[in-house]
C-alpha positions in Angstrom: 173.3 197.1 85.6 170.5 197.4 83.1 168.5 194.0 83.3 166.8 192.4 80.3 163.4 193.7 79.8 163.2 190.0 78.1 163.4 188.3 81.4 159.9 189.8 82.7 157.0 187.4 82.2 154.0 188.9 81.2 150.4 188.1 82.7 148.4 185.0 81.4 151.6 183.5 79.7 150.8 179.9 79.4 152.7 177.8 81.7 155.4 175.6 79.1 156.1 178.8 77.1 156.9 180.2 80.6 158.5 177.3 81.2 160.3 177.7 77.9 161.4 181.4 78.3 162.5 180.6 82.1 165.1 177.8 80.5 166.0 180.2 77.7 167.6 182.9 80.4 168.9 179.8 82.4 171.2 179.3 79.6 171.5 182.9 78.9 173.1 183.3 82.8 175.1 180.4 81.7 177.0 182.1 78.9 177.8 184.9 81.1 179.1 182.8 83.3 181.1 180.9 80.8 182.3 184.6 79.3 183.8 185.8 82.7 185.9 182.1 83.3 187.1 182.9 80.0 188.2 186.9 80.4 190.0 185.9 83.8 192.4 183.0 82.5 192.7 185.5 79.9 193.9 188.1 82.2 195.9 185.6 84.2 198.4 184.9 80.6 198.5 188.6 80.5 199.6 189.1 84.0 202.4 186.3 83.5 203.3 187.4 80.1 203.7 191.0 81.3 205.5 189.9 84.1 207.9 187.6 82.6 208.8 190.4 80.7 210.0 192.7 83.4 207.1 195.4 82.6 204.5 194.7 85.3 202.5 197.9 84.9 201.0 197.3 82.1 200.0 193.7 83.2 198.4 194.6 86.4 196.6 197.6 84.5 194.8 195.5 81.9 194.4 192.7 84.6 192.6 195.1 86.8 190.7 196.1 83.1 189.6 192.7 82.7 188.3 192.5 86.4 186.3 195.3 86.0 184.5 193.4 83.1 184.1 190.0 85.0 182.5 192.2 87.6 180.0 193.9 85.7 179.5 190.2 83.6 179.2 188.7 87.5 176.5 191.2 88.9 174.5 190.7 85.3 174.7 187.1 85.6 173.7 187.9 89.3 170.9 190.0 88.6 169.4 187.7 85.5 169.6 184.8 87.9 167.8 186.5 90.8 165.1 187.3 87.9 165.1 184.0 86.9 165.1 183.2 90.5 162.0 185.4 91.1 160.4 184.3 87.8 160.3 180.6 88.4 159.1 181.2 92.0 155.9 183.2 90.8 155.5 180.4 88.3 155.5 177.7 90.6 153.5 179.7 92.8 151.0 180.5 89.9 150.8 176.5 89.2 149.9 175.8 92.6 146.8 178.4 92.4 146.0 177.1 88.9 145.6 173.2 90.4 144.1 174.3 93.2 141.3 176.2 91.5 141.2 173.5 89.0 140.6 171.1 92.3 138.0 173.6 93.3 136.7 173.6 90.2 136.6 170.1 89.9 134.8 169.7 93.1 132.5 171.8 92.2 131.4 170.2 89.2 131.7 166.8 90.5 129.6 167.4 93.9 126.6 165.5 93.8 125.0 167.7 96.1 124.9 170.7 93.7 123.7 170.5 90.2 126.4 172.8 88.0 124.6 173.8 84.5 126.7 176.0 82.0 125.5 176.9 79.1 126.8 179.3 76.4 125.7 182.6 75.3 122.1 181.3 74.1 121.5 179.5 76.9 122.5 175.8 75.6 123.2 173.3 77.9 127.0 172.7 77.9 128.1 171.6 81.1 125.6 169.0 83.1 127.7 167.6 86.3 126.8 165.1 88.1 124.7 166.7 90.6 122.6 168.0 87.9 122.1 163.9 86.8 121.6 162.9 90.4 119.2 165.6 90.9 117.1 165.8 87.6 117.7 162.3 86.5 118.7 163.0 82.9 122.2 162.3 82.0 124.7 165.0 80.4 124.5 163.5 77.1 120.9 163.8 76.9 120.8 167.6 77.4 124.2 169.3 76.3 123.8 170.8 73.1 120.0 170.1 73.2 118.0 172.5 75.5 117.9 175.3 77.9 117.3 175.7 81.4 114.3 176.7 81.0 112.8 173.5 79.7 113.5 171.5 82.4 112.2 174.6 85.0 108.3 175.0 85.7 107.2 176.8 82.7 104.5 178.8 85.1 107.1 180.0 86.9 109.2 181.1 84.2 106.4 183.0 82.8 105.6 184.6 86.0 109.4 185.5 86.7 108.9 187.1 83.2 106.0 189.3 84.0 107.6 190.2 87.4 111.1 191.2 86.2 109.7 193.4 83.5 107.7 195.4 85.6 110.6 195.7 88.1 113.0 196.9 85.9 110.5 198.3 83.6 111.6 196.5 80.1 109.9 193.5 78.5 111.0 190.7 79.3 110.4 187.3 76.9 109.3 184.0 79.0 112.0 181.7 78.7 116.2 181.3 79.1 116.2 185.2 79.1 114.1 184.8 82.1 116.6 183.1 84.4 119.3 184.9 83.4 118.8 188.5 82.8 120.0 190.4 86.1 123.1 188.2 85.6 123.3 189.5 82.4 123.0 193.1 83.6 125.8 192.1 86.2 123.2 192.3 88.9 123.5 189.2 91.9 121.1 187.3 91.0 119.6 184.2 93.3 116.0 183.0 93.1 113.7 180.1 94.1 112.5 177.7 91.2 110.7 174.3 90.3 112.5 172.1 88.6 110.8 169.3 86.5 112.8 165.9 86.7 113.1 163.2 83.6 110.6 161.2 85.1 107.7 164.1 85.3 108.4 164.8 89.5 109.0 168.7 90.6 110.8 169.6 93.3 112.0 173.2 94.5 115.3 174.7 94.1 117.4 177.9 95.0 119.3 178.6 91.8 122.4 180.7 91.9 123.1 182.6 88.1 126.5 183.7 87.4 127.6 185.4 84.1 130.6 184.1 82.1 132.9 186.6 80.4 135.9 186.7 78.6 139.0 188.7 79.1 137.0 191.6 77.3 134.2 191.0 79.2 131.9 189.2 76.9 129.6 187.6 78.1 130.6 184.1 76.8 128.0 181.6 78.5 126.0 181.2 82.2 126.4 179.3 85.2 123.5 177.9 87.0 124.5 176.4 90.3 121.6 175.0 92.2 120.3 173.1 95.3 117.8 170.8 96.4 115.6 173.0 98.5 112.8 170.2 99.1 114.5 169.6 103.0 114.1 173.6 103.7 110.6 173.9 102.2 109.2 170.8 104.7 111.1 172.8 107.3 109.3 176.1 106.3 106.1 174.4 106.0 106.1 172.7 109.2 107.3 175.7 110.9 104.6 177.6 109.3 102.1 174.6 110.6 103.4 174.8 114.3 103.1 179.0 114.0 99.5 178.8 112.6 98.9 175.8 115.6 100.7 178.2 118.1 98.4 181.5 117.1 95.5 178.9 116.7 96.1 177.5 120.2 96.4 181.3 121.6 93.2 182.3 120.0 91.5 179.0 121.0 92.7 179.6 124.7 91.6 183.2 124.8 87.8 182.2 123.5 88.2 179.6 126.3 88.8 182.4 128.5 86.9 185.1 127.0 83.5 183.4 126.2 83.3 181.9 130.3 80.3 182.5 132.2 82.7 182.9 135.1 84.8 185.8 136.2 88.4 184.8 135.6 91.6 186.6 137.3 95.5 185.0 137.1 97.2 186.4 139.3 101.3 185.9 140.3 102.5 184.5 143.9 101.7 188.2 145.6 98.5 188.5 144.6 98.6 191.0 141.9 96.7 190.2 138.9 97.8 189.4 135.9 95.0 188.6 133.7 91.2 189.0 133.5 88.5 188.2 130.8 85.5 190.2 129.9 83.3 188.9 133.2 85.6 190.2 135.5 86.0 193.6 134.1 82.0 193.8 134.2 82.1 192.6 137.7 84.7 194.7 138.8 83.4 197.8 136.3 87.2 198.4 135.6 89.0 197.7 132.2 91.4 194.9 132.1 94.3 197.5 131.8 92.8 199.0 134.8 93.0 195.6 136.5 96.0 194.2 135.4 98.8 195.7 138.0 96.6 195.7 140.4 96.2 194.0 144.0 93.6 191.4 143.4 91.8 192.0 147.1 91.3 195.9 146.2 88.0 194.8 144.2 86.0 193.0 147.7 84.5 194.3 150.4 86.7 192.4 152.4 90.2 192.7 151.7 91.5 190.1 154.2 89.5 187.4 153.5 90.1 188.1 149.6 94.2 187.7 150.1 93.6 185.0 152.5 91.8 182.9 149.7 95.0 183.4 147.6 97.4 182.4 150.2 95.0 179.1 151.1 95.5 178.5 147.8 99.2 178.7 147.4 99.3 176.7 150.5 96.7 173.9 149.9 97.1 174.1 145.5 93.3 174.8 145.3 90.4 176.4 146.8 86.4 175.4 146.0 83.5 177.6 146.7 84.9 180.4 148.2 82.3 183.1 148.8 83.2 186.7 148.6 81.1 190.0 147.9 82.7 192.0 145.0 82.5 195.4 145.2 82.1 197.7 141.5 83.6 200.7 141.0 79.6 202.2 141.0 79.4 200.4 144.7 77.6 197.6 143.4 78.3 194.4 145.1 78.1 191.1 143.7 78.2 187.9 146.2 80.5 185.3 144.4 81.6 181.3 144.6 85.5 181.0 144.1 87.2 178.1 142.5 90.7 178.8 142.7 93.8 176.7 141.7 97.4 176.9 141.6 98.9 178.1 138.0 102.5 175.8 137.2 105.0 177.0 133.6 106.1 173.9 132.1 108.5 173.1 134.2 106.3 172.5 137.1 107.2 176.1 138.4 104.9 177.3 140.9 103.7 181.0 139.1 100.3 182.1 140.4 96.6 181.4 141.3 94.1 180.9 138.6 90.5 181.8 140.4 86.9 181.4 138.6 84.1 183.7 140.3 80.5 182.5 139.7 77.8 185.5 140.4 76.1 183.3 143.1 73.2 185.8 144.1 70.6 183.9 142.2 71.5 181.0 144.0 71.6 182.6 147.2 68.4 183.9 146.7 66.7 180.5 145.5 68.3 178.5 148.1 66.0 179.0 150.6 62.6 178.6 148.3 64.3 175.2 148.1 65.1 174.8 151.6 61.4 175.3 151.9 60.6 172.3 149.5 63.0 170.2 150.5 60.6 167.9 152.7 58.3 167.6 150.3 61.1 166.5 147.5 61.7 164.3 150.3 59.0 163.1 150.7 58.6 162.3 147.0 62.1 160.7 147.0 61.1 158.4 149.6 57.9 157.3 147.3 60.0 156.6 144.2 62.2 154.6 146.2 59.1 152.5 148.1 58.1 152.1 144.9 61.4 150.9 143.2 62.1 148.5 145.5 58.5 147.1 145.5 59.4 146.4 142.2 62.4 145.0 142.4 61.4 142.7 145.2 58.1 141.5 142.9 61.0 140.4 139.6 63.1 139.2 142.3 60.3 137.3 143.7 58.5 136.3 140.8 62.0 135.4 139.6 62.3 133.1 142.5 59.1 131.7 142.1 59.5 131.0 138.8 63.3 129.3 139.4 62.0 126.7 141.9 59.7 124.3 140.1 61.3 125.0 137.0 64.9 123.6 138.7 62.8 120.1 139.5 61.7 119.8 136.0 64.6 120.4 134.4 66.4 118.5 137.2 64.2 115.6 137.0 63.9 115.4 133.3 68.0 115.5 132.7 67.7 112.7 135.7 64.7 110.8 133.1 67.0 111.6 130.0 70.5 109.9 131.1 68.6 106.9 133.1 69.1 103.2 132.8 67.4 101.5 131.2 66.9 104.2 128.8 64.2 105.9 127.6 62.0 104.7 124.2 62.3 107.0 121.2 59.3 108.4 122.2 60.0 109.3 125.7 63.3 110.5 124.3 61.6 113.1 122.0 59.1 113.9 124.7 62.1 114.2 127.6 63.7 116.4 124.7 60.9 118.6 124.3 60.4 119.1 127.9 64.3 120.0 128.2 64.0 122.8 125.6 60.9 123.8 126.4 62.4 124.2 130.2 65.8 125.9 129.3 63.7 128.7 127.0 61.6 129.1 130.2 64.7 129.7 131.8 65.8 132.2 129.5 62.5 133.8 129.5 62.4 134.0 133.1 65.6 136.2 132.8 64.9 138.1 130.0 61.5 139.2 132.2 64.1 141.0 134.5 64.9 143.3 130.6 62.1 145.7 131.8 64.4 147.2 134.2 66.9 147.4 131.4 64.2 148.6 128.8 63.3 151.4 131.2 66.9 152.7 132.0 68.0 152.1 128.0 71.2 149.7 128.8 69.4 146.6 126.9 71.2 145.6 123.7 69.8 145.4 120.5 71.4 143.2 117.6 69.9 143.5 114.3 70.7 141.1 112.0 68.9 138.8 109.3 66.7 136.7 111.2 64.4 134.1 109.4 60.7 134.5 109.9 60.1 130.7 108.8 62.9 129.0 111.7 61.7 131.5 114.3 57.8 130.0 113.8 59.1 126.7 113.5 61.1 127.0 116.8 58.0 128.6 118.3 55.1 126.3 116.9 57.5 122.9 118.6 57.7 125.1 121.7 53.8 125.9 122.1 51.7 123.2 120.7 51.9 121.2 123.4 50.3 124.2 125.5 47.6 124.2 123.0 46.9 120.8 122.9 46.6 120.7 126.8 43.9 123.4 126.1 42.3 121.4 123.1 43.5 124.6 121.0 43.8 124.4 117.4 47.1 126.4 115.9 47.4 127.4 112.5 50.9 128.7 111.4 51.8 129.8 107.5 53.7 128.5 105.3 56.7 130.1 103.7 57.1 129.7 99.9 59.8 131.6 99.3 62.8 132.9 102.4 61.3 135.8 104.4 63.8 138.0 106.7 63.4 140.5 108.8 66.2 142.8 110.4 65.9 142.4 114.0 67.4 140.2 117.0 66.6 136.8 116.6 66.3 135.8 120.9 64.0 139.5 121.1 61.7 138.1 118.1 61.5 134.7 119.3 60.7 136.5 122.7 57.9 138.3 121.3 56.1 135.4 119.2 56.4 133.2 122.1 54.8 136.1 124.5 51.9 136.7 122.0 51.2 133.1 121.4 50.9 132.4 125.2 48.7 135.3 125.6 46.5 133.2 122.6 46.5 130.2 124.1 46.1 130.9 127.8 43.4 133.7 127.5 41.2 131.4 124.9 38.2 129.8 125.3 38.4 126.0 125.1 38.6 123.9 121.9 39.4 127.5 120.6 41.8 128.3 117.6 45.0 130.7 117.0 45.6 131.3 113.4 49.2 133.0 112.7 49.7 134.7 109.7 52.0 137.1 107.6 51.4 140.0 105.3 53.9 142.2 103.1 53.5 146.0 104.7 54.7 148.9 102.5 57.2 149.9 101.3 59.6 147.5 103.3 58.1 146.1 106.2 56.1 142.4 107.2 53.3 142.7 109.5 52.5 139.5 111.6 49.1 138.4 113.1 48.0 136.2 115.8 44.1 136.2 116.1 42.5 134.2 118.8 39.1 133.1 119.5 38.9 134.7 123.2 36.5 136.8 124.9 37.9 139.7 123.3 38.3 143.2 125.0 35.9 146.5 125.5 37.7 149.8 124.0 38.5 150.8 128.0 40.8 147.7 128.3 42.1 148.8 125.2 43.9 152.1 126.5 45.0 150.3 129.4 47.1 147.1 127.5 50.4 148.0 128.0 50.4 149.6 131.2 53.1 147.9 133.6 51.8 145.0 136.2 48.2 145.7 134.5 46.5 142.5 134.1 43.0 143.9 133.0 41.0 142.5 135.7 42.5 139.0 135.1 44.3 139.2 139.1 41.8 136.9 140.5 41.3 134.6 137.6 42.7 130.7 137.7 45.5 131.9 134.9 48.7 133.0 136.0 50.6 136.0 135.0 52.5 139.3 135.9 51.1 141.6 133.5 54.1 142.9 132.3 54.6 140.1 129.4 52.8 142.9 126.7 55.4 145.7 127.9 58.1 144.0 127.8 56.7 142.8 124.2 55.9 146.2 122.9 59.2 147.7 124.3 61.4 145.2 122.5 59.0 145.7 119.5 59.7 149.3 119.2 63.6 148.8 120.3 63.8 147.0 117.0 62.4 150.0 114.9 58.9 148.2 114.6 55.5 148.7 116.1 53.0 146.8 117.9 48.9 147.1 118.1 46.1 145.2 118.3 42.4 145.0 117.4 39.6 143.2 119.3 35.7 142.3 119.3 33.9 141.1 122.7 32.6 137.8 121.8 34.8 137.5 118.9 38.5 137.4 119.9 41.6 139.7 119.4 44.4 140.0 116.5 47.6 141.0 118.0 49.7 142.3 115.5 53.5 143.5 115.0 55.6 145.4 112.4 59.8 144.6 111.4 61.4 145.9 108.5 62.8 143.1 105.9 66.1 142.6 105.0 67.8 140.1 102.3 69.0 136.8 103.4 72.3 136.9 104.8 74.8 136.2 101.8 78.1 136.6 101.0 78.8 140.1 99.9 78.2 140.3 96.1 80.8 142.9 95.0 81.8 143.8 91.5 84.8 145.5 92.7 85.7 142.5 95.0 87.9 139.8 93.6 86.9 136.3 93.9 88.0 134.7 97.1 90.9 132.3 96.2 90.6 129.2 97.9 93.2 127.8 99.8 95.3 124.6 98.3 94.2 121.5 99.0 95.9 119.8 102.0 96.6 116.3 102.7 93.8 114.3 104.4 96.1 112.9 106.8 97.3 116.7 107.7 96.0 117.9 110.8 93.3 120.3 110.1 93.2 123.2 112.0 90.0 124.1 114.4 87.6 127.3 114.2 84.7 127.2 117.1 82.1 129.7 116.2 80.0 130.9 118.7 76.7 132.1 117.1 72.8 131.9 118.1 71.3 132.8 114.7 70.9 129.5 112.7 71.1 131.9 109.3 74.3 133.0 109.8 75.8 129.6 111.3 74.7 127.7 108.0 76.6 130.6 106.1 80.0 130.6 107.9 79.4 126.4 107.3 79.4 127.0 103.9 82.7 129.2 104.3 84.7 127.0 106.3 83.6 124.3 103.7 86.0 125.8 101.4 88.4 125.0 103.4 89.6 121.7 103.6 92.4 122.9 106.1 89.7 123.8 108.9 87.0 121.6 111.1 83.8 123.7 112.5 82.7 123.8 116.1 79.8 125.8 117.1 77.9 126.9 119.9 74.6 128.9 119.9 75.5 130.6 123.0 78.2 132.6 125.2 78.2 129.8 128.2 78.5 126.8 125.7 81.0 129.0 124.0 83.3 129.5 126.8 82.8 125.9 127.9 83.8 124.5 124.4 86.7 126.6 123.8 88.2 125.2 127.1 87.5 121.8 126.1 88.4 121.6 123.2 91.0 124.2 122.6 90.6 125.8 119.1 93.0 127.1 116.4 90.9 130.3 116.3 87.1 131.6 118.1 84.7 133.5 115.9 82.7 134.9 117.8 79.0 137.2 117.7 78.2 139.5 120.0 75.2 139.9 121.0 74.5 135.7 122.6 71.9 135.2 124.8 73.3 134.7 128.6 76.8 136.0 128.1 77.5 138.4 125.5 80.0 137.8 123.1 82.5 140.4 124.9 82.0 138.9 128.5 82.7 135.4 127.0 85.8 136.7 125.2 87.2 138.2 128.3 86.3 134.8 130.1 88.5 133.1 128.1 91.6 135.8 128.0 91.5 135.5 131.7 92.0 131.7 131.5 95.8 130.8 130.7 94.6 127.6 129.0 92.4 129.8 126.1 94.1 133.5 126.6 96.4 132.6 123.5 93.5 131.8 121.1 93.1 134.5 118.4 89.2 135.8 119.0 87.6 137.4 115.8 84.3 139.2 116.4 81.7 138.8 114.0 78.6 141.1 114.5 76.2 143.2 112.8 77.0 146.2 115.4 78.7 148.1 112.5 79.3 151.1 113.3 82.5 153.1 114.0 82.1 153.1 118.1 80.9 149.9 118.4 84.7 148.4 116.2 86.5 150.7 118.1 85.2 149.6 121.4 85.6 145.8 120.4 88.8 146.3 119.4 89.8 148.3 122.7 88.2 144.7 124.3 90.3 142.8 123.3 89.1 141.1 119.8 91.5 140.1 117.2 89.7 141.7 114.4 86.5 143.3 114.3 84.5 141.7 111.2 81.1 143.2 110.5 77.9 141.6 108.7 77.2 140.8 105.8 80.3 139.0 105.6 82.7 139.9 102.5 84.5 136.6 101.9 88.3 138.0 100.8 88.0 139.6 104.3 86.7 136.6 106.1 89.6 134.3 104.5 92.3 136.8 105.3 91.2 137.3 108.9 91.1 133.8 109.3 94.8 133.1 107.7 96.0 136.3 109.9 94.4 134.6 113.0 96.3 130.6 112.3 99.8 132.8 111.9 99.2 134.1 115.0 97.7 131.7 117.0 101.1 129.6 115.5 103.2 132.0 116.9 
């Protein structure tokens, strides 16, 4: 039976007039149906009328007539609805594909993680999916219908994708849209790296994927730019490309290791066959290192045995040291060498060979006895440096001794005088008080003699900070004009008009004024004078002066000042002394970047004279750049007021962080002007927070800090250091100490108030 040519759908017929046309023959089969009940009761009357007639040929002949015609009507309807059948199957099946592409699609264009641009023919934005918003930051309303790719890609780029696809496929090429689409255009795959430019000005690098649209003609009716977010693979990239140029960087490194070693250097594995050399042992051995690689490492000594026994003592004990053997060159020449040989691990600890170092050892061997023939008079020499090293340390420790005796009865006995009952008059007070700090700077002295030995070896510490010329002569002057006045000694000391510092440390300077003025007084002639005076010395320096009226010195006494233990003839005279006062004086002198000299006239006296460099007063750190230091709100009196002890020896810098701390009504000031006193304070009284300086005369500010982190009483008290020791090593090692912060001088305020707050929250804590 022919079939309706009617019933076939054709391609890209849109799904309700398919669904339209599929109903149609539904009711078409329907009719058929409807046109075969109808013939057979048709035929049935016939068969009865034909047989109630008596005639029932003719009945059964047209019955069998009108069968024939159902049957054909049957198999039509049969076959439409198997079409029909077939038809609505390919549609339902062609739905399904449409809404799953169209749920593809959808994904596609609603995935955040890809940015989905379309654009027609020209290159106008008409599709901007969210991805594209998430990833360039403009919304789709804001460029559909407005621009191209190409303004939102690195315009540099563009014009250098330009240049390059014209010469590739040798046409001109215009900078732009047409840029980023032409292979696409030409039907040729087209996937390339770009910078794209977000809303907000920020790049970032993508891997754009261009497609061409076309119609069912294939016209090209638009583009489709789908991109990612290559910023993740680029770091990835770049730090693989920083590990590759570390890894050649490290082989290269370890091959100039090897390569530029004075020493001949073999690897070899666990049989002894080596597998590496460097230049030294191919000119020892006179063999390349392709001649030497593969080989037995004993082959090149003149004794095998002993060469592979070296490399089994090593795999046995892990390492060898000074392991002679006698290389042998391929021209005969033998070399006597020192082995150092260890055992050579992978990184997982895998035993894998012996690395060995030779050292060419004949010009040892050959000095070795020359020395063996000097050796007792080096000897001999040793034994006189050390006679004479411990002569003097015996004469400090002596004279230290000495020294230490009477001065414990007359500090003993003048605390005793001090704290008796009844108790002293003012008078004897101030006199008792003079005696006591006359006696503990003795003291102090007396140690500070023993800083030749440091001197010499270069371990004494320096601290150079403002120090004021005017306190330091006014401490002095108190401290030596009752020596004068024993002596009937007039002393004349300058006055300051205006503030005079000098960059130096404060206990070294007060050292050598106190030196030079004792020198004065005790070496004068009676009823004498010592004058003191200052002078500017260009371009930034103060020269001071101390000129006695002594017997002066001849030009041969001169040359021989400041030689150690050197008294000048004075040994057998009533005054006392050790002669190593003006070395120790001249040393510190010059430790503090000055100089020292002096000038004198038999019969008329001397001028001793030293050199500092100036320095501006110690202030707080004028900075334009620097905000003004806030000061804190004010607190209620009846608060309680949080405790900073500051442990300082400079009288400068103590007045300065007083005038600090008086900003801050929250905080009370302690203070001691030394690390013992310090430490002792801090455990009495128990701080908030301890600023404290370095370099303190007795126990330096480092020792005292470590005293009190070893105490369970003071180890939780926040300790700042505060030092003029600025640079990098000398922070890096305070902090490594153990100090809070590290604060240098001059102080900058907004850095002194913040340390402090940061030190109360975590002392609170």
């Amino acid at each position: 039976m022919k079939i309706d040519p009617n019933m076939e759908l054709p391609k890209g017929t849109p799904p309700v007039k398919a669904l339209t046309h599929v109903l149609a023959q539904n009711e078409h089969v329907k009719n058929l149906v409807e046109e075969c009940a109808e013939d057979l009761s048709s035929a049935n009357s016939v068969l009865k009328q034909e047989l109630a007639d008596g005639d029932p040929q003719p009945a059964v002949e047209s019955a069998l007539d009108k069968s024939e015609s159902v049957e054909g009507k049957v198999q039509e309807a049969s076959a439409k609805l198997a079409v029909v059948n077939q038809a609505l199957t390919s549609e339902v099946r062609r739905e399904a594909a449409l809404l799953k592409t169209g749920a593809l699609q959808n994904a596609i264009l609603n995935s955040a993680n890809f940015s989905s641009i379309a654009t027609d023919a020209k290159g106008v934005i008409q599709i901007f999916n969210v991805g594209a918003e998430r990833m360039l930051g403009y919304a789709a309303a804001e460029v559909m219908n407005k621009i191209t790719p190409a303004d939102i890609s690195d315009p540099q780029e563009v014009v250098a994708r330009a240049k390059a696809l014209s010469v590739e496929l040798g046409t001109p090429i215009t900078p732009g849209f047409e840029a980023l689409v032409f292979k696409a255009s030409r039907g040729i795959e087209d996937i390339y790296e770009l910078t794209y430019i977000r809303k907000d000005g920020s790049r970032f690098p993508a891997v754009v994927s261009v497609t061409a649209l076309r119609d069912n003609e294939g016209a090209i009716i638009g583009y489709l730019l789908i991109g990612t977010d290559n910023t993740a693979r680029k770091q990835v990239e770049a730090e693989q490309m920083l590990l590759d140029q570390r890894l050649r960087d490290q082989q290269f490194y370890t091959r100039s290791l090897i390569e530029s070693n004075i020493d001949a250097l073999t690897i070899t594995d666990l049989r002894g066959i080596i597998t590496d050399v460097n230049q030294q042992m191919e000119a020892l051995t006179g063999c390349t290192r392709d001649e030497l690689i593969g080989a037995p490492f004993k082959n090149y000594f003149t004794a095998p045995e002993h060469a592979e026994a070296g490399i089994k003592r090593v795999l046995r004990e892990s390492k060898v040291t000074d392991y002679e053997l006698t290389a042998r060159a391929r021209d005969d020449k033998e070399t006597v060498v020192s082995y150092n040989a260890t055992t050579l691990h992978d990184r997982d600890r895998k035993l894998r060979g012996v690395f060995a170092a030779a050292r060419d050892v004949t010009e040892r061997k050959r000095f070795e006895l020359t020395l063996q023939e000097t050796n007792l008079e080096l000897e001999s020499a040793i034994a006189a440096a050390d006679k004479a090293n411990l002569a003097k340390s015996n004469f400090l420790s002596s004279m230290s001794h000495e020294l230490r005796t009477p001065l414990n009865a007359i500090l003993g006995f003048a605390q005793l005088l001090e704290s008796d009952s009844p108790p002293p008059t003012p008078s004897q007070k101030a006199s008792i008080g003079q005696i006591l700090q006359a006696g503990w700077y003795l003291l102090e002295l007396i140690n500070e003699i023993l800083d030749l030995a440091l001197i010499e070896s270069g371990r004494l510490s320096i601290s150079g900070e403002p120090v004021s010329l005017a306190d330091v002569m006014l401490e002095c002057q108190s401290m030596i004009e009752p020596q004068a006045s024993k002596r009937s000694i007039r002393m004349s000391f300058p006055g300051f008009d205006h503030p005079c510092f000098v960059n130096a440390d404060r206990t070294r300077v007060k050292q050598v004024l106190i030196n030079l003025l004792s020198n004065a007084i005790k070496y004068n002639q009676t009823e004498g004078s010592v004058i003191v005076e200052y002078a500017a010395c260009p371009p930034h320096g103060i020269r001071v002066s101390i000129k006695d009226t002594g017997a002066g010195l001849p030009p041969e006494k001169l040359a021989q000042l400041f030689q150690p233990f050197n008294r000048l003839g004075q040994e057998a005279s009533a005054e006392e002394g050790t002669g190593i006062g003006l070395v120790v004086t001249k040393r510190l002198v010059e430790l503090m970047g000055g100089t020292i000299g002096v000038e004198s006239t038999v019969g008329v006296g001397s001028v001793f004279w030293f050199e500092l460099n100036t320095t501006s007063a110690p202030s707080f750190t004028d900075d334009a750049s620097e905000p003004a230091a806030a000061l804190p709100p004010e607190v209620d009196s009846d608060a309680a007021r949080h405790t900073l002890l500051y442990v300082e020896d400079n009288p400068a810098n103590l007045q300065l962080v007083e005038q600090l701390i008086a900003r801050r009504p929250d905080m009370r000031l302690l203070a001691a002007v030394n690390g013992p006193l310090g430490i002792k304070l801090a455990q009495a009284s128990r701080p908030d927070v301890i600023l404290m300086d370095i370099n303190l005369p007795g126990v330096s500010g480092t020792e005292a800090m470590k005293i009190l982190r070893a105490d369970t009483a003071t180890a939780h008290i926040p300790v700042v250091a505060l030092s003029a020791n600025a640079i990098p090593h000398d922070i890096q090692r305070g902090l490594e100490a153990g100090f809070f912060r590290y604060l240098t001088k001059p102080i900058k305020v907004n850095e002194f108030m913040e340390t402090l707050d940061a030190a109360l929250k975590s002392a609170e804590r």
